[in-house]
SEBA-292525 format. One record per residue: residue in three letters; residue number from 1; z, y, x of N, C-alpha, C, O, CB in turn. Coordinates in steps of 0.1 Angstrom, whole numbers. Atoms other than C-alpha are relative to their C-alpha. Glycine has a CB too. Example, Ala and Ser with C-alpha at 12.3 -4.5 7.8 and 13.67 -1.06 7.14 Angstrom:
2
> ALA,1,0,-12,9,78,-45,123,0,12,9,7,12,19,12,0,-10
> SER,2,0,-11,-9,71,-11,137,8,11,-8,9,22,-3,-14,5,4
//
This chain:
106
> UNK,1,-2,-12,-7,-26,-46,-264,15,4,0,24,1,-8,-8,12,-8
> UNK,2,-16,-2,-3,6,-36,-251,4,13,-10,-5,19,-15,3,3,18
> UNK,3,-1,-10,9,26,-10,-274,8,10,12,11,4,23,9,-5,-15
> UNK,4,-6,-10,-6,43,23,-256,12,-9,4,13,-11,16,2,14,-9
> UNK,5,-12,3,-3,77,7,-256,-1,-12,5,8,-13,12,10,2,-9
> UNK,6,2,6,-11,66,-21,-240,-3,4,12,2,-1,22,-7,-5,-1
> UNK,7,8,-8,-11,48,-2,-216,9,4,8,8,2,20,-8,11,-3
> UNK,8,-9,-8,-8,79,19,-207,11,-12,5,18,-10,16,6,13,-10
> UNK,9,-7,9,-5,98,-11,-202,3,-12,10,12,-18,16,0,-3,-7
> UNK,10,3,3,-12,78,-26,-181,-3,8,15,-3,5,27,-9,-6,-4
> UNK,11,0,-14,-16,74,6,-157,19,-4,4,23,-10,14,-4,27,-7
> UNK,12,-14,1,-6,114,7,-157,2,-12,5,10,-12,14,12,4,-8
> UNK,13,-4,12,-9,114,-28,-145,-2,-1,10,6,-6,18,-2,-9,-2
> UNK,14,4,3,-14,94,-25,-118,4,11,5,11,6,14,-15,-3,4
> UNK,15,-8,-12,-5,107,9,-107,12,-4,5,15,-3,18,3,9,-10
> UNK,16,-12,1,-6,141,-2,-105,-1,-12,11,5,-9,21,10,-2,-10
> UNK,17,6,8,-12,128,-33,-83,1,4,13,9,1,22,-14,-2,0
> UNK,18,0,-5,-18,117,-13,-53,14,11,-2,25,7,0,-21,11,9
> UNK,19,-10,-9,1,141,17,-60,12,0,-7,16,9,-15,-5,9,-2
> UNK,20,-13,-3,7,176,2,-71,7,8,1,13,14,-8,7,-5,1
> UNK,21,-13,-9,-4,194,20,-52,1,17,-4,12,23,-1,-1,-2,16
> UNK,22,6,-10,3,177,54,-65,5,6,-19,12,15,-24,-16,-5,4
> UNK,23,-3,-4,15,174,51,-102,7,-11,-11,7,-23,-9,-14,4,-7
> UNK,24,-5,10,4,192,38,-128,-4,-6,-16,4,0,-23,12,3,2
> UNK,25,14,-1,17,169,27,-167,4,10,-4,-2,21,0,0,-11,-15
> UNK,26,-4,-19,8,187,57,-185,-5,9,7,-11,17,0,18,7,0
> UNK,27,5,-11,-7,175,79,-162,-16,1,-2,-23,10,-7,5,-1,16
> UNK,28,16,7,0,138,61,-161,-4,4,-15,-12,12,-18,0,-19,3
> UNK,29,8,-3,14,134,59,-199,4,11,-2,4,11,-14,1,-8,-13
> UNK,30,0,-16,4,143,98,-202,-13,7,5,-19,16,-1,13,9,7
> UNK,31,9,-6,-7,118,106,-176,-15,-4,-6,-22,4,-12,2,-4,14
> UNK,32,7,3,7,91,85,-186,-5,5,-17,-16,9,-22,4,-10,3
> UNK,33,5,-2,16,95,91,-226,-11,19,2,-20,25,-4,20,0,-14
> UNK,34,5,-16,1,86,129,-214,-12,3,13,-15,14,17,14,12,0
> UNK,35,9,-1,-12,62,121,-186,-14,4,-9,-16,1,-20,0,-16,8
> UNK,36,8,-3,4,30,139,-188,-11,-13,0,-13,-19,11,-1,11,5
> UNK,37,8,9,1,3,114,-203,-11,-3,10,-19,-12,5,-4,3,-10
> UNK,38,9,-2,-10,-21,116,-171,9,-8,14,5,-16,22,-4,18,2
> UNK,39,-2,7,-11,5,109,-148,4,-15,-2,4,-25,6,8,7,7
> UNK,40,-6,16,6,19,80,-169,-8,-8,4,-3,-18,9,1,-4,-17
> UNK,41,12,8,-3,-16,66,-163,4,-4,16,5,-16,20,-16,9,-1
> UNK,42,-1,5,-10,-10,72,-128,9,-9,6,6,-18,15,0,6,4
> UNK,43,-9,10,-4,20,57,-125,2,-17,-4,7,-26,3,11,7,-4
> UNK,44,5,16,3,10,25,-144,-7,-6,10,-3,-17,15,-9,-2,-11
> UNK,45,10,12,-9,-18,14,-121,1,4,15,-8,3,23,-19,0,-5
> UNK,46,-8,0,-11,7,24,-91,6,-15,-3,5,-24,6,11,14,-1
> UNK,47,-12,9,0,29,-2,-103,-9,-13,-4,-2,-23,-2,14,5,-10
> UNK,48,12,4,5,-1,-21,-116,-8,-8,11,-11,-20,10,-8,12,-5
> UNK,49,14,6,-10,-26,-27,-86,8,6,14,3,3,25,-20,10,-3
> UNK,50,1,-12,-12,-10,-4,-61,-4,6,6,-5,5,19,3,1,7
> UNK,51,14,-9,-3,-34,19,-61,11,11,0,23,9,-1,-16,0,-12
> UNK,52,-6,-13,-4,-21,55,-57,-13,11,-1,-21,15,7,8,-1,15
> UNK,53,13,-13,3,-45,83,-74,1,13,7,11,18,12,-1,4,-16
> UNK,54,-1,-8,-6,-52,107,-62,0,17,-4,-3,28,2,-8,-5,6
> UNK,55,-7,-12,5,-41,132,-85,2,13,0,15,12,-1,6,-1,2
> UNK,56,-2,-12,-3,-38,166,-83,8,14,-8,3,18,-19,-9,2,2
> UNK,57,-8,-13,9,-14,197,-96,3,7,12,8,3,22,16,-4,-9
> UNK,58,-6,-13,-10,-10,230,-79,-4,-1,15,-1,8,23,16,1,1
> UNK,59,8,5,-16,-27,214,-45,11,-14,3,8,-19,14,3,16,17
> UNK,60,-5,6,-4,-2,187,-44,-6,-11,-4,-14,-9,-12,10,3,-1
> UNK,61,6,10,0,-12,151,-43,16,-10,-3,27,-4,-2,-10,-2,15
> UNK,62,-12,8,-1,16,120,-47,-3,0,18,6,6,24,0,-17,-11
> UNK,63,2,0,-13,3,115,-10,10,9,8,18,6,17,-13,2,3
> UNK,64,0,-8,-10,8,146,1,17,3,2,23,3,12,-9,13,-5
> UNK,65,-16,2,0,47,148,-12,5,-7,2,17,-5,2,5,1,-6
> UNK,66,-8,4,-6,54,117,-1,-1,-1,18,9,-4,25,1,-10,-8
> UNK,67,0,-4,-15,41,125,36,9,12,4,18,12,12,-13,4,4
> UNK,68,-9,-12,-7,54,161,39,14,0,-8,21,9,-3,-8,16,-2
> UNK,69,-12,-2,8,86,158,14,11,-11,5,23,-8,4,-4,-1,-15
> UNK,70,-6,12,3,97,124,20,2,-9,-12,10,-19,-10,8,1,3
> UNK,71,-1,-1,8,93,118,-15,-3,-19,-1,-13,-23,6,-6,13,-4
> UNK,72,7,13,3,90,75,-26,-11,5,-16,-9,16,-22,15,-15,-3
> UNK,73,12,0,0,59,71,-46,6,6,-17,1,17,-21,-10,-15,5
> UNK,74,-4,-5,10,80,74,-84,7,20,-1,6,29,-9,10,-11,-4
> UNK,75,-6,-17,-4,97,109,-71,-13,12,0,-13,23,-4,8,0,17
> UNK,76,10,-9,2,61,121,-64,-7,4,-11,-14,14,-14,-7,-2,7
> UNK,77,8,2,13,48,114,-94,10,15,-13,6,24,-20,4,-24,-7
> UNK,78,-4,-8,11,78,131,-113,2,15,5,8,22,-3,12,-7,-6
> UNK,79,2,-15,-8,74,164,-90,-10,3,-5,-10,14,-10,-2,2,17
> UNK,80,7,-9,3,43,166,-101,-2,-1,-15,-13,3,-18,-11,-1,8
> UNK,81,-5,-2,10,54,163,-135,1,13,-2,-7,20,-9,9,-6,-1
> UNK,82,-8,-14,0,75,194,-130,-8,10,3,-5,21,-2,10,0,9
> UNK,83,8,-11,-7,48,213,-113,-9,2,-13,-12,13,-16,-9,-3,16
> UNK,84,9,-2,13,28,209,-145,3,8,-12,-5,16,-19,-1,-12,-6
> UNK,85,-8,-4,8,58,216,-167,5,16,6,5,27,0,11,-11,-3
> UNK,86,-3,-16,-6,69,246,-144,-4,3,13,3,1,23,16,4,1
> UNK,87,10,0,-13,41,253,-118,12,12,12,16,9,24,-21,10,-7
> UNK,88,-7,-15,-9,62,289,-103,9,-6,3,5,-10,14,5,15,-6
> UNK,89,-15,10,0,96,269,-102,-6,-9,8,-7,-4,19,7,-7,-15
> UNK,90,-1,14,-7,87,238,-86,-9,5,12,-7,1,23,-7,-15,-10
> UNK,91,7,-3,-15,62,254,-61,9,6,8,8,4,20,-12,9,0
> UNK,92,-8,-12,-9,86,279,-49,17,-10,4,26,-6,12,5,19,-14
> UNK,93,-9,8,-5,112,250,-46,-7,-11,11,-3,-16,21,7,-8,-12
> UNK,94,8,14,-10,89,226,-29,-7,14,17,-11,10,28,-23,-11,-16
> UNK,95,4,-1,-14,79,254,-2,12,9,7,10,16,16,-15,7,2
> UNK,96,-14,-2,-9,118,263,7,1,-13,7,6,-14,19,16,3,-10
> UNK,97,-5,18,-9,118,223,14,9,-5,-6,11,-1,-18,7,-1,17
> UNK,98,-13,3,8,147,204,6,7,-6,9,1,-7,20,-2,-8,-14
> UNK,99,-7,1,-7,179,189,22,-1,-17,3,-3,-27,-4,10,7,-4
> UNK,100,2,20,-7,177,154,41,16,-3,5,21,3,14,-15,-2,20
> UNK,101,-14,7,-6,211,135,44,-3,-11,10,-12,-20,10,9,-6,-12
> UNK,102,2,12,-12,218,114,74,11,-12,-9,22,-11,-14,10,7,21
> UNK,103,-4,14,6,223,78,59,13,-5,9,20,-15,8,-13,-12,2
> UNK,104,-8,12,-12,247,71,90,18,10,-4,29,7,2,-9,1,26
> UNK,105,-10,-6,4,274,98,72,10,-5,-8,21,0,-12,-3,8,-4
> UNK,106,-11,3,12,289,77,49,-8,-6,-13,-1,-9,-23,9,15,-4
//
């Protein structure tokens, strides 16, 4: 059986895989060590099977934030982290929207 810190070591590996350019481990094992136990699940047998649960906090889905937000599949996961940890806060940020940079700026 795998132990936690295996576990987390193997998520930050494959994380940083598709999303180098995004995150960097320090950042990963902070998030993770305080990730809520439910979504940890989810995010394992994301990275696992690539399956994608179907989850739910406050009406949001990983789906649904990475369709309407732009969000990649680890970002949704840790949104809805946040919405767990601070449902009023993170809803009321998620329906101002947020800012999209043009890649071709620099």
């Amino acid at each position: 059986m795998i132990n936690e810190k295996d576990l987390m070591e193997k998520m930050v590996s494959q994380i940083i895989k598709r999303y180098s350019d995004i995150y960097n481990s320090e950042f990963l094992f902070d998030k993770l060590r305080n990730l809520h136990p439910d979504l940890l699940g989810v995010l394992s047998i994301f990275l696992e099977a690539g399956h994608l649960d179907t989850y739910e906090v406050e009406g949001f889905t990983p789906q649904r934030l990475m369709d309407e937000h732009g969000m990649n599949t680890t970002a949704a996961i840790f949104t809805l982290d946040w919405l767990l940890r601070e449902p009023e806060r993170a809803k009321e940020s998620l329906t101002r929207g947020h800012d999209s940079l043009n890649s071709s700026l620099g």
